[in-house]
PyMOL Python script that loads the backbone (N, CA, C, O; Angstrom):
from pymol import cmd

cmd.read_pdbstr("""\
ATOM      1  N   UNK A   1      52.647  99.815 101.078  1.00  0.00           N
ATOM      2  CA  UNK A   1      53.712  99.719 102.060  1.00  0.00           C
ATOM      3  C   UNK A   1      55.045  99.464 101.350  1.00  0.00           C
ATOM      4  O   UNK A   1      55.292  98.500 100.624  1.00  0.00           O
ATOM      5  N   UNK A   2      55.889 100.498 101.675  1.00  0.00           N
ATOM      6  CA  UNK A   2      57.717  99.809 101.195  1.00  0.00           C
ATOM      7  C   UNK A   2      57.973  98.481 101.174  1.00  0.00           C
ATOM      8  O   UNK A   2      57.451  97.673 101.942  1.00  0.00           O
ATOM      9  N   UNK A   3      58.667  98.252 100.422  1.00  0.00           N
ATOM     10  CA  UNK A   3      59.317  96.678 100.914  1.00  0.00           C
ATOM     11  C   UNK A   3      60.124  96.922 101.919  1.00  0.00           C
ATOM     12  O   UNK A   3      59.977  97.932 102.606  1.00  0.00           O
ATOM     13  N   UNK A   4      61.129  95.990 102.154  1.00  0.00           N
ATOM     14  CA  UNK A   4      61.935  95.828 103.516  1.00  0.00           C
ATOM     15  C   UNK A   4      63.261  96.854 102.659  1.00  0.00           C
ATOM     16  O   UNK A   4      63.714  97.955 102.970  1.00  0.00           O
ATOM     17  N   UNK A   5      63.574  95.993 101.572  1.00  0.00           N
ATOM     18  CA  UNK A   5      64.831  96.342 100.936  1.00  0.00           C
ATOM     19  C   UNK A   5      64.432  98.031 101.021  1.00  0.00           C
ATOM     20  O   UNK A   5      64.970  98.713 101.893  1.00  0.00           O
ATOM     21  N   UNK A   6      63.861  98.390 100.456  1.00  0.00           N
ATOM     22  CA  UNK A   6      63.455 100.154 100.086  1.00  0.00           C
ATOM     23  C   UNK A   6      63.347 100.693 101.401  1.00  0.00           C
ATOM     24  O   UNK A   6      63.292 101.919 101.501  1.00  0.00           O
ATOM     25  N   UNK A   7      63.302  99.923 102.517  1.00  0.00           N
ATOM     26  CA  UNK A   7      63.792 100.680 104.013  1.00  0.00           C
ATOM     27  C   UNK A   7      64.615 100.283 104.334  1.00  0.00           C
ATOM     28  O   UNK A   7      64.486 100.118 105.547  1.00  0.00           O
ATOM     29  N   UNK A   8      65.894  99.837 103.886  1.00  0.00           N
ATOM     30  CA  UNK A   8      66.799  99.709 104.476  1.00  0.00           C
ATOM     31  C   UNK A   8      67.951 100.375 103.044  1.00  0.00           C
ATOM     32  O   UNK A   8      69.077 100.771 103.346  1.00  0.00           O
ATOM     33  N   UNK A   9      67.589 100.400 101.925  1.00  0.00           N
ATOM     34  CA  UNK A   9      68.226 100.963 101.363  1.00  0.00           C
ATOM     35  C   UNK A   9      67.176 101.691 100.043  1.00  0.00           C
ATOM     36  O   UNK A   9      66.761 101.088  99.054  1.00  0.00           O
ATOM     37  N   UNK A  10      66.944 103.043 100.377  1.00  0.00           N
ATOM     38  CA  UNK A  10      66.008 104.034  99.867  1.00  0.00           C
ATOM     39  C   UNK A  10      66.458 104.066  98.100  1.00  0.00           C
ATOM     40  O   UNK A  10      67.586 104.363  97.708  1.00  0.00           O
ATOM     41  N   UNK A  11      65.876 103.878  97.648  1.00  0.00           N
ATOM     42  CA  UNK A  11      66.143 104.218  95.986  1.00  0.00           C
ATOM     43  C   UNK A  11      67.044 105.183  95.656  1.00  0.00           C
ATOM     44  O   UNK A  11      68.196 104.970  95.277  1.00  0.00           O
ATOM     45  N   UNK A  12      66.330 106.638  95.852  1.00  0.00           N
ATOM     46  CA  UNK A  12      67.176 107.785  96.052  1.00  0.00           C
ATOM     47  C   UNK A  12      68.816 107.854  96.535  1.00  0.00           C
ATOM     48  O   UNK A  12      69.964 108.104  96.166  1.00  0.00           O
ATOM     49  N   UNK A  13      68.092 107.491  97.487  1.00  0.00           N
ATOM     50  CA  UNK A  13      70.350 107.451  98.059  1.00  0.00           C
ATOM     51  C   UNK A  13      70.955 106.610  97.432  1.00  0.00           C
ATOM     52  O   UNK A  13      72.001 107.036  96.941  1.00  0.00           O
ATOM     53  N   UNK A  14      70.696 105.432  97.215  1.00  0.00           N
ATOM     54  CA  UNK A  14      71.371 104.090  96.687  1.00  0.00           C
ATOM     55  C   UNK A  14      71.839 104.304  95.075  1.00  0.00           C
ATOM     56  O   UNK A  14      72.546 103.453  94.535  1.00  0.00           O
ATOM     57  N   UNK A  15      71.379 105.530  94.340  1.00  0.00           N
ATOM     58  CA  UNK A  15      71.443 105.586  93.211  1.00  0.00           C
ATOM     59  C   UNK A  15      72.641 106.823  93.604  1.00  0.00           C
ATOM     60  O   UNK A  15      73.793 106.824  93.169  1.00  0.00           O
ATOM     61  N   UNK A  16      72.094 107.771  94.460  1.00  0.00           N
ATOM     62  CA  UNK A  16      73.065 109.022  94.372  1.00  0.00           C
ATOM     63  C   UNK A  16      74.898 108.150  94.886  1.00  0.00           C
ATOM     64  O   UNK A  16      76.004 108.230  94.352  1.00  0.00           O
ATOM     65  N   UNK A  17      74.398 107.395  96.133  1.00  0.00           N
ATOM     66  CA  UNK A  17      75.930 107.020  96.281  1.00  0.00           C
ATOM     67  C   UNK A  17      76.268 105.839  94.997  1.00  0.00           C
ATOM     68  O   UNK A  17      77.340 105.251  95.139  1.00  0.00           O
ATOM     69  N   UNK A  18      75.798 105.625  94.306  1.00  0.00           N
ATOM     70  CA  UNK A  18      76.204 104.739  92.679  1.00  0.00           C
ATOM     71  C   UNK A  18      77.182 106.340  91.970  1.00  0.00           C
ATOM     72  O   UNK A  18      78.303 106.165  91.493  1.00  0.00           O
ATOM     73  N   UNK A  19      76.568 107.739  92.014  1.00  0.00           N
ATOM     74  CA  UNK A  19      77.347 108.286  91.027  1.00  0.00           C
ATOM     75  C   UNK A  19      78.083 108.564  91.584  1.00  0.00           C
ATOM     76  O   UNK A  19      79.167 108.427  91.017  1.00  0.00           O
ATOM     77  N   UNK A  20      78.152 109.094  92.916  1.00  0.00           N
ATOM     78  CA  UNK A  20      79.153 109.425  94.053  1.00  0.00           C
ATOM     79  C   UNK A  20      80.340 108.597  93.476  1.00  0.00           C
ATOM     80  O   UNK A  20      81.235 109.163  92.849  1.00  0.00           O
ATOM     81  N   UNK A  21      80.341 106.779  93.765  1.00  0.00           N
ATOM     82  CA  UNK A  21      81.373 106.367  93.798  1.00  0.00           C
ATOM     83  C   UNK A  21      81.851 106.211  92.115  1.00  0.00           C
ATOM     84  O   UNK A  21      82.965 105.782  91.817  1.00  0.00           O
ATOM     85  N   UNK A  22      80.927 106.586  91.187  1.00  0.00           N
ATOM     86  CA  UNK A  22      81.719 106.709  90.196  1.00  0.00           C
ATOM     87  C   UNK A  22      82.683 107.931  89.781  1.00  0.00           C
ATOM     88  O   UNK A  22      83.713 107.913  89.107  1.00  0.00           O
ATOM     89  N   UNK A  23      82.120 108.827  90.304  1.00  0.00           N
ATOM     90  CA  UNK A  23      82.706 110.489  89.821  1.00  0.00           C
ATOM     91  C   UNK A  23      83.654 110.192  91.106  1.00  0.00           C
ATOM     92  O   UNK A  23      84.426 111.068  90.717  1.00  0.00           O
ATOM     93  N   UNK A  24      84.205 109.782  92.160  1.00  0.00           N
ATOM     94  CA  UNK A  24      84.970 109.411  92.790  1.00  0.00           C
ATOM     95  C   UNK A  24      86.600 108.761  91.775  1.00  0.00           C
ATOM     96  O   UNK A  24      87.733 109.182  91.545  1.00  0.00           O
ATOM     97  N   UNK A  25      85.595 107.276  91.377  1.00  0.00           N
ATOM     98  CA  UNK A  25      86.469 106.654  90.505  1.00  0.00           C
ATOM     99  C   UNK A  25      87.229 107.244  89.387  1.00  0.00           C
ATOM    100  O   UNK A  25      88.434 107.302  89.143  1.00  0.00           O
ATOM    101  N   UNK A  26      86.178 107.663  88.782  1.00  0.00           N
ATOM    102  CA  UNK A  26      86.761 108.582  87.277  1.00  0.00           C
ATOM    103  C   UNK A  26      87.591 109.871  87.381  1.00  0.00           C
ATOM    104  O   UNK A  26      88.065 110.355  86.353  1.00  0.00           O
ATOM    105  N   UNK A  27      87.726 110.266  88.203  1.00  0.00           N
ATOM    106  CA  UNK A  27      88.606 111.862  89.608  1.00  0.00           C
ATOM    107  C   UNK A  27      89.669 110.929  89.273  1.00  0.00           C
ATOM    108  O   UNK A  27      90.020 110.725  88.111  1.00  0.00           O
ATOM    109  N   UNK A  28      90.286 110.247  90.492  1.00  0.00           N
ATOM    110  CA  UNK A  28      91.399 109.388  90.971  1.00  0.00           C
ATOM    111  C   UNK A  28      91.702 108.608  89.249  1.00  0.00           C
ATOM    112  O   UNK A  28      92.781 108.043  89.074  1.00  0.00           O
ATOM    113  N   UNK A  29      91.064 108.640  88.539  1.00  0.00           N
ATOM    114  CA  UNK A  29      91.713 107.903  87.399  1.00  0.00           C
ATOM    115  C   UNK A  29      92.734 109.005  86.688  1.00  0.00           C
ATOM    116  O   UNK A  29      93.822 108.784  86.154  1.00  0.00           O
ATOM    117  N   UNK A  30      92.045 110.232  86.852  1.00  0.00           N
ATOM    118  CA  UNK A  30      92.210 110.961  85.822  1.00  0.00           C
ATOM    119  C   UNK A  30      93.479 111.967  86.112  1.00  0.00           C
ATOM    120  O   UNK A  30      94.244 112.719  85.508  1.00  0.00           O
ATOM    121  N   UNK A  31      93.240 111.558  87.227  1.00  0.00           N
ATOM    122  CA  UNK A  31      94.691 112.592  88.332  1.00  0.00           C
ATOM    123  C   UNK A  31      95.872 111.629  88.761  1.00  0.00           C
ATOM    124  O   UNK A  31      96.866 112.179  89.233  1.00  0.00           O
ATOM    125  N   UNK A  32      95.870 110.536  88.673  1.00  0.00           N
ATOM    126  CA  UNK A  32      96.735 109.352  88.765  1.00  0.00           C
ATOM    127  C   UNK A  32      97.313 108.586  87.639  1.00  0.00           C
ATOM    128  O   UNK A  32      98.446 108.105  87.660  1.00  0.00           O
ATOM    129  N   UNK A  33      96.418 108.489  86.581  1.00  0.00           N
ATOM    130  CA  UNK A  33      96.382 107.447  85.368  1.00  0.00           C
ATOM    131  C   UNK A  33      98.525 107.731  85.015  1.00  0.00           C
ATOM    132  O   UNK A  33      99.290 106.777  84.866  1.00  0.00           O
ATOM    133  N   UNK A  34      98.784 108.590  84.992  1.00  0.00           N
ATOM    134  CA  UNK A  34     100.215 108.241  84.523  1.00  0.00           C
ATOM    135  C   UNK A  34     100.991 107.946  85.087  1.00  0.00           C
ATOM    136  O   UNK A  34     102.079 107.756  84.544  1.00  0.00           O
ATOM    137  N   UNK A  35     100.860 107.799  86.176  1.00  0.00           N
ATOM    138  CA  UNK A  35     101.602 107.297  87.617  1.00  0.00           C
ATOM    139  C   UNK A  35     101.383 105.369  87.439  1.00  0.00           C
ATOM    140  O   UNK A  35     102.205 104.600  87.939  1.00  0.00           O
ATOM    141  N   UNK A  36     100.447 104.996  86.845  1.00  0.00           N
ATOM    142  CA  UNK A  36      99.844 103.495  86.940  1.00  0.00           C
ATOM    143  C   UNK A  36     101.105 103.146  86.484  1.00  0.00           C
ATOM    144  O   UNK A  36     101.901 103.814  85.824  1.00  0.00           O
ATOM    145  N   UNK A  37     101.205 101.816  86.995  1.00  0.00           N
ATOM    146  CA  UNK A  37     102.091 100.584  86.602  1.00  0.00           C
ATOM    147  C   UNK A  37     101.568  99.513  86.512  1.00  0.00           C
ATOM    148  O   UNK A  37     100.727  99.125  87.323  1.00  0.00           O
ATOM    149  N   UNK A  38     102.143  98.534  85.066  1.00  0.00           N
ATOM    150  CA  UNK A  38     101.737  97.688  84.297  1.00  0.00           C
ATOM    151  C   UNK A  38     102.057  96.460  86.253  1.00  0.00           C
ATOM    152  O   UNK A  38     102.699  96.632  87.289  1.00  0.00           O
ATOM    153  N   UNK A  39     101.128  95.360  85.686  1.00  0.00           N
ATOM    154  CA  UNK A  39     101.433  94.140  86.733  1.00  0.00           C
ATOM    155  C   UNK A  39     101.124  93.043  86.151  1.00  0.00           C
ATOM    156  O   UNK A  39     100.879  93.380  84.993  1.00  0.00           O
ATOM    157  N   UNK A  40     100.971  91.822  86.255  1.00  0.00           N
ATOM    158  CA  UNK A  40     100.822  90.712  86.202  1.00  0.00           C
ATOM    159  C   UNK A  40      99.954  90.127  87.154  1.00  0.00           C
ATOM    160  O   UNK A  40      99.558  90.699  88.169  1.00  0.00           O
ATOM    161  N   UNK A  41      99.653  88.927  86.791  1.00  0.00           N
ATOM    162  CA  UNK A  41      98.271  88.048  87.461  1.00  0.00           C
ATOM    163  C   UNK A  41      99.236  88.200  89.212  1.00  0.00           C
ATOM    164  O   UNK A  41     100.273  87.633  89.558  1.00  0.00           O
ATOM    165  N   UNK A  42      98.259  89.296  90.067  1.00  0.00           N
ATOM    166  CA  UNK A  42      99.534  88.796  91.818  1.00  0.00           C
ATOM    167  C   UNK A  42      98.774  87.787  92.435  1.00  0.00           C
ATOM    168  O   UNK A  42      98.539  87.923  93.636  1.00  0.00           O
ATOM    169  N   UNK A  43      98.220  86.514  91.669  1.00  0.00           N
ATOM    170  CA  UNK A  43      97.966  85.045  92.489  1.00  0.00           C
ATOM    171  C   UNK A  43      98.983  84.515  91.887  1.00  0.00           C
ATOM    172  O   UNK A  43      99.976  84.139  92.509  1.00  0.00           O
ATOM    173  N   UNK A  44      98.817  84.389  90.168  1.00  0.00           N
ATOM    174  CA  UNK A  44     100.098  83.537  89.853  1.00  0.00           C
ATOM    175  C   UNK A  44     101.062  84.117  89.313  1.00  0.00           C
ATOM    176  O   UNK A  44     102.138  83.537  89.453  1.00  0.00           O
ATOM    177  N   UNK A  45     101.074  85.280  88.606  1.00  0.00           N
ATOM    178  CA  UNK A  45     102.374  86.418  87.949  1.00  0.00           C
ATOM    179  C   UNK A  45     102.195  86.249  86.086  1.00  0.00           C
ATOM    180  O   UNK A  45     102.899  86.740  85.204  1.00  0.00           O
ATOM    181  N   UNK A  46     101.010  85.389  85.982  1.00  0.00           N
ATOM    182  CA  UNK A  46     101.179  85.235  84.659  1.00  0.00           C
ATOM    183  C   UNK A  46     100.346  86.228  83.751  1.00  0.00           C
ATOM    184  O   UNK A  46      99.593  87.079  84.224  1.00  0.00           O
ATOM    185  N   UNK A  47     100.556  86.033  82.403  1.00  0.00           N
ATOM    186  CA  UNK A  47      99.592  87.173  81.822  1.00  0.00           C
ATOM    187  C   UNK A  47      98.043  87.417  81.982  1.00  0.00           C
ATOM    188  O   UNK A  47      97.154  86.583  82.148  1.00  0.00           O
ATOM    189  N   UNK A  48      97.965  88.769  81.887  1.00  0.00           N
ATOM    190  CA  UNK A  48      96.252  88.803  81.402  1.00  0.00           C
ATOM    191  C   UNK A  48      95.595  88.961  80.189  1.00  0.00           C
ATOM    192  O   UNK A  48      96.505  88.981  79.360  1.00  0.00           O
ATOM    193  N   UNK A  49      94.849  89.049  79.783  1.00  0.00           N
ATOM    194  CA  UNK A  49      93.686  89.506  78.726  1.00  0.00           C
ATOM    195  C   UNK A  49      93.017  90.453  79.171  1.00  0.00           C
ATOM    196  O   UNK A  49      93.047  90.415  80.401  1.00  0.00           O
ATOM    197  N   UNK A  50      92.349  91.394  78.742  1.00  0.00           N
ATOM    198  CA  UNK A  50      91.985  92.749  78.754  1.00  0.00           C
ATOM    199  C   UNK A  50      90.151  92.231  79.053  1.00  0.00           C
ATOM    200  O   UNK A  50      89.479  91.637  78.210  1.00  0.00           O
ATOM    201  N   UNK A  51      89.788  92.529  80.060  1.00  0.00           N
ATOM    202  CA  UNK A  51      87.920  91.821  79.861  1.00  0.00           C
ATOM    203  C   UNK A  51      87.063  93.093  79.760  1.00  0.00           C
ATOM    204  O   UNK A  51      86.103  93.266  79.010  1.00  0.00           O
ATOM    205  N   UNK A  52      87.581  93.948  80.645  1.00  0.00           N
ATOM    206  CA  UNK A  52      86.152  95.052  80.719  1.00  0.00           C
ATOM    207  C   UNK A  52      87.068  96.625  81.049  1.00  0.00           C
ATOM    208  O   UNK A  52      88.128  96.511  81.665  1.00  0.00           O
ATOM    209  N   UNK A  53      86.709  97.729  80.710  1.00  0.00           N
ATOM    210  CA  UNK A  53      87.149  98.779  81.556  1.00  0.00           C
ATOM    211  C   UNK A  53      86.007  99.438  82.304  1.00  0.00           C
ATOM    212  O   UNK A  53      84.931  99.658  81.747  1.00  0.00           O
ATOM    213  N   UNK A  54      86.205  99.701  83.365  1.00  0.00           N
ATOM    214  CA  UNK A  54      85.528 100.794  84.356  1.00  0.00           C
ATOM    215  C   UNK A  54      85.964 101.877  85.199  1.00  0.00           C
ATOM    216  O   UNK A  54      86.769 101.653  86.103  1.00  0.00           O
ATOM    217  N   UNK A  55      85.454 103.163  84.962  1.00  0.00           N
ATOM    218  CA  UNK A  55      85.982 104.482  85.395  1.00  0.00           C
ATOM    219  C   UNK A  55      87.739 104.467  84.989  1.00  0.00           C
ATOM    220  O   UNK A  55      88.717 104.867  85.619  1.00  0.00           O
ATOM    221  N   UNK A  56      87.590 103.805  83.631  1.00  0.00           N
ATOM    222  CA  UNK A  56      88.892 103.954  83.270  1.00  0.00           C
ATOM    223  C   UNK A  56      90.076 103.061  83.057  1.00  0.00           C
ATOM    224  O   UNK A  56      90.949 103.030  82.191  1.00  0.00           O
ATOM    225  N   UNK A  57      89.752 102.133  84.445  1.00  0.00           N
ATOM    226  CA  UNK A  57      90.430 100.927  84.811  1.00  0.00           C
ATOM    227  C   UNK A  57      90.317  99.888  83.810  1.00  0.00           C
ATOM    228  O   UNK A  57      89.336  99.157  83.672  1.00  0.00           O
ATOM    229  N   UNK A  58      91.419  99.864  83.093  1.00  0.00           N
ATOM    230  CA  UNK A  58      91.091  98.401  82.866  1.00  0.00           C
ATOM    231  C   UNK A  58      91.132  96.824  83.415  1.00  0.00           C
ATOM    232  O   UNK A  58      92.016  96.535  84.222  1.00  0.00           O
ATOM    233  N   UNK A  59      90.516  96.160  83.137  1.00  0.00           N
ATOM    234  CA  UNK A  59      90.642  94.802  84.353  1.00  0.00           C
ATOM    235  C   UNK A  59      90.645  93.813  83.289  1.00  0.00           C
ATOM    236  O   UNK A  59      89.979  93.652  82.266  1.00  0.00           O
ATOM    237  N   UNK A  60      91.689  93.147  83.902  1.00  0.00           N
ATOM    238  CA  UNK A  60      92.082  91.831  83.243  1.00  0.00           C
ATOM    239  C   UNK A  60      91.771  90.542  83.701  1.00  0.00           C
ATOM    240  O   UNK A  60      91.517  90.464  84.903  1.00  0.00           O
ATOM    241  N   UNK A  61      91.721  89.352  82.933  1.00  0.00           N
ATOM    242  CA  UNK A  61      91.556  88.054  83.379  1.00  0.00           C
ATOM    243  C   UNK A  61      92.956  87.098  83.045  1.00  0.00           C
ATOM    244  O   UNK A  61      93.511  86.635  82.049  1.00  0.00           O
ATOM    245  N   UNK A  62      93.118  87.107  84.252  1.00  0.00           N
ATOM    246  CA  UNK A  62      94.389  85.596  84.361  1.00  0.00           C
ATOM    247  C   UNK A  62      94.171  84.671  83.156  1.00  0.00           C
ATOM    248  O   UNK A  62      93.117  84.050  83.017  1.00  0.00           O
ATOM    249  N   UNK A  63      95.075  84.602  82.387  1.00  0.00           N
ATOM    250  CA  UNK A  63      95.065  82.988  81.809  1.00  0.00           C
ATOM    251  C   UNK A  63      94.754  82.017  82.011  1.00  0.00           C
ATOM    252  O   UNK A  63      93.901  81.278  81.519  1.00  0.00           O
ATOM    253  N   UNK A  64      95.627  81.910  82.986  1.00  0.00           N
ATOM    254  CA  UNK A  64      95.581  80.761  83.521  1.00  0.00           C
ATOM    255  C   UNK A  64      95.412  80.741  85.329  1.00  0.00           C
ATOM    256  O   UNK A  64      95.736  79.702  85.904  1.00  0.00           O
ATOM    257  N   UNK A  65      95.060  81.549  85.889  1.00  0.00           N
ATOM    258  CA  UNK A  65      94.065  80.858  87.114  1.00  0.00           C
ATOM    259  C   UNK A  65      92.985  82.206  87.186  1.00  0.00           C
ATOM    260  O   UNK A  65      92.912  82.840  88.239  1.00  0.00           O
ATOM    261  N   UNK A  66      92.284  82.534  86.178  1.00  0.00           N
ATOM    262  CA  UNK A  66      90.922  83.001  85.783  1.00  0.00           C
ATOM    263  C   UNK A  66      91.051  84.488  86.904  1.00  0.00           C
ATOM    264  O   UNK A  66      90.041  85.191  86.867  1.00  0.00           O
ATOM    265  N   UNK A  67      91.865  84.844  87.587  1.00  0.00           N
ATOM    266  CA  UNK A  67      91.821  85.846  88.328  1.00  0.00           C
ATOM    267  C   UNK A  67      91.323  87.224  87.853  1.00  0.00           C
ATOM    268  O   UNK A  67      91.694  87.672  86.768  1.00  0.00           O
ATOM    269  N   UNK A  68      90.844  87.607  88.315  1.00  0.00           N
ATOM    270  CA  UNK A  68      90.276  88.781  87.910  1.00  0.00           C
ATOM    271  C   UNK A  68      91.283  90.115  88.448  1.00  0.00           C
ATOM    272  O   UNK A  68      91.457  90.012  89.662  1.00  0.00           O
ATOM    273  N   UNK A  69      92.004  91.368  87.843  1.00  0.00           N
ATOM    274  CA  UNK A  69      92.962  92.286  87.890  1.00  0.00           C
ATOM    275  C   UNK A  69      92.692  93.279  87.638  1.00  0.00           C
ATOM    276  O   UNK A  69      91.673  93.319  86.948  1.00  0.00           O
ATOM    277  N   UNK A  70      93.280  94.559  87.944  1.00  0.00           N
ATOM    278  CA  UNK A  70      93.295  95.618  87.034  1.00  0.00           C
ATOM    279  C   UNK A  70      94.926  95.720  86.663  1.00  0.00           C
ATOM    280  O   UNK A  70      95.919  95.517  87.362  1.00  0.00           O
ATOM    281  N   UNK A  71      94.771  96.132  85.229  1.00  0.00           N
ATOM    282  CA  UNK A  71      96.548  96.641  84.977  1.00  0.00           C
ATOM    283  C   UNK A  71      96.200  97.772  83.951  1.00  0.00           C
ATOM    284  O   UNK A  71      95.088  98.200  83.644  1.00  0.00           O
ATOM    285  N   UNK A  72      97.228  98.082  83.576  1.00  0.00           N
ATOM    286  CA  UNK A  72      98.166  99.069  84.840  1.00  0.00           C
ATOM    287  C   UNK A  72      97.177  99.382  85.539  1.00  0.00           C
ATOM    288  O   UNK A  72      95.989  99.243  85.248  1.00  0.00           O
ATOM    289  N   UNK A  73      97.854 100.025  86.939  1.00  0.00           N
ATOM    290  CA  UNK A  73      97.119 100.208  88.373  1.00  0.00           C
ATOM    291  C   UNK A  73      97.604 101.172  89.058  1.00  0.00           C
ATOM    292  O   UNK A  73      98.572 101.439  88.346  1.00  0.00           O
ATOM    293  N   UNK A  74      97.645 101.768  89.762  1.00  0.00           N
ATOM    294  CA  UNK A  74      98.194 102.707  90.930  1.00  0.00           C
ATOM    295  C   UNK A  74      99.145 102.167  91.891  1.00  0.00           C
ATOM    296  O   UNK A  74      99.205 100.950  92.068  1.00  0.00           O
ATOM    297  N   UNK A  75      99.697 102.764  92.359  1.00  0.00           N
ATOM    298  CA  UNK A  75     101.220 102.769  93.017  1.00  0.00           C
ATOM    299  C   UNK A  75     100.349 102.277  94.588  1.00  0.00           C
ATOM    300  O   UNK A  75      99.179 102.613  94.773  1.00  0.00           O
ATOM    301  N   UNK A  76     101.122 101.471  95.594  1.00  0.00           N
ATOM    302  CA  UNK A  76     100.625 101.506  96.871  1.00  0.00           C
ATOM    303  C   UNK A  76     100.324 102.144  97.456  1.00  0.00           C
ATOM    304  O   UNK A  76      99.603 101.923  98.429  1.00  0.00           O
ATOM    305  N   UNK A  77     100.948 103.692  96.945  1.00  0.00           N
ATOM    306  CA  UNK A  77     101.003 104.774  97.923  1.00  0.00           C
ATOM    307  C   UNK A  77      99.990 105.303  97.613  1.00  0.00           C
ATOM    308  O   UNK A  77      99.294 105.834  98.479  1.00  0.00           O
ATOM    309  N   UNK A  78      99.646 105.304  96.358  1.00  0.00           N
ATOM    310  CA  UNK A  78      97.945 106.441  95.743  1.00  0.00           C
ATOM    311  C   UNK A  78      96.711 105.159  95.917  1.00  0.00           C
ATOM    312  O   UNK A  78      95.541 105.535  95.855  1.00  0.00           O
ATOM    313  N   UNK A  79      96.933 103.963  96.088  1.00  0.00           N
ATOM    314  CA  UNK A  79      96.251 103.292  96.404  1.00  0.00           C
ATOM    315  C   UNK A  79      95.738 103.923  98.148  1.00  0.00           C
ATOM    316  O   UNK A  79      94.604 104.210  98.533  1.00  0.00           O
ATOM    317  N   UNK A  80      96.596 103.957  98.648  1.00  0.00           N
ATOM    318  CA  UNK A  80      96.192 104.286  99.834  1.00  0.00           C
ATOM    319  C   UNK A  80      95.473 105.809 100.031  1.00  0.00           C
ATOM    320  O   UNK A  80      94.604 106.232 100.793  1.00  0.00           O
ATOM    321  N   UNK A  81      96.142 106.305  99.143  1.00  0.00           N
ATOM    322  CA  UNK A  81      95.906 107.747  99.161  1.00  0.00           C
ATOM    323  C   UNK A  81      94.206 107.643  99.109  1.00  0.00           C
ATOM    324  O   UNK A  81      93.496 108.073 100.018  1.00  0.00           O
ATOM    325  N   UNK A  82      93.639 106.929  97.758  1.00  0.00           N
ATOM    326  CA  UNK A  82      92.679 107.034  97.318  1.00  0.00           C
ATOM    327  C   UNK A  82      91.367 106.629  98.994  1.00  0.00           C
ATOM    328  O   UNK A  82      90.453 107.328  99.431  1.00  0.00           O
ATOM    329  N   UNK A  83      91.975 105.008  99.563  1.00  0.00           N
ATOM    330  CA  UNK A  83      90.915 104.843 100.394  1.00  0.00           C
ATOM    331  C   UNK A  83      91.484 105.830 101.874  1.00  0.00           C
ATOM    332  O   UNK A  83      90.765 105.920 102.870  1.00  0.00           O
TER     333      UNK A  83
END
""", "prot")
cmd.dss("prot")
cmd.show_as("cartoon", "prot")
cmd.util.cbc("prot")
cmd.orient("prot")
């Protein structure tokens, strides 16, 4: 018998919408990326450190109030565009 989880979220799909939203991500990076603008920590404005990149993005960690970011980033307007 399935578990509960595997009927409510099927292996198959759950993996296909995983590449979905990456080949999504990595699209919009790749058609936007020079448009990005640099930002600062927007809880406190202070610097980041560089922690991880994904589909391109890099994401930063606050100094000093541990926030988690991406910089550079997309404009409000391709932000919106994107969702």
């Amino acid at each position: 018998m399935r578990s509960i989880i595997e009927k409510m979220r099927p292996f198959d799909a759950h993996q296909k919408a995983l590449q979905v939203r990456e080949k999504c991500g990595i699209d919009f990076y790749q058609e936007h990326y020079h448009n990005f603008i640099d930002i600062p920590c927007p809880t406190c404005g202070s610097r980041g450190r560089d922690e991880f990149v994904k589909y391109g993005f890099r994401h930063k960690r606050c100094q000093e109030c541990l926030t988690l970011f991406c910089s550079p980033r997309q404009t409000d307007t391709e932000l919106l565009q994107y969702y």
